[in-house]
DOKE-412396 format. One record per residue (C-alpha): residue in one letter; x, y, z. Coordinates in pm, whole numbers, plus 50000, padded with zeros to 5 digits. Layout:
# DOKE-412396
aXYZ...
END
This chain:
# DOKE-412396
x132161411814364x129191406614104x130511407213712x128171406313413x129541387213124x127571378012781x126961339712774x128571340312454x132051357612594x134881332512621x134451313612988x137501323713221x138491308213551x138131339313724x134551336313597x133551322913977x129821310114036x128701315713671x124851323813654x122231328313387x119581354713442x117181350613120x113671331613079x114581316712746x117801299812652x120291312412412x120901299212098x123351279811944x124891273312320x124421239812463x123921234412861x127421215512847x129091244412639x127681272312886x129261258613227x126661273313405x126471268313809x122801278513815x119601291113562x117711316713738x114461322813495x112361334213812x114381367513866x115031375613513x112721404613340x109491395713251x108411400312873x107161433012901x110161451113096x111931459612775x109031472312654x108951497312904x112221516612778x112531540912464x114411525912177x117961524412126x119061548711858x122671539211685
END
């Protein structure tokens, strides 16, 4: 089962391998603080994926 959690939600032990798709780090999390089992920057989106979608309208 895959689950997609915010780095910023509260770490649970049901959590399992805990991974980080994203080329830059997020801030105001440290690498100790984030528990992560791996960093995968190669698979993330590049730069200009977002770019490709319409705006978000509220």
């Amino acid at each position: 089962m895959l689950k997609q959690k915010r780095i910023y939600d509260q770490i649970e032990t049901s959590d399992g391998y805990r991974m980080l798709v994203d080329r830059l780090w997020p801030r105001g999390i440290s690498k100790e603080k984030a528990k992560l089992d791996s960093w995968e920057k190669n698979i993330a989106p590049t730069n200009e994926t977002p770019k490709s979608f319409p705006p978000r309208r509220n």
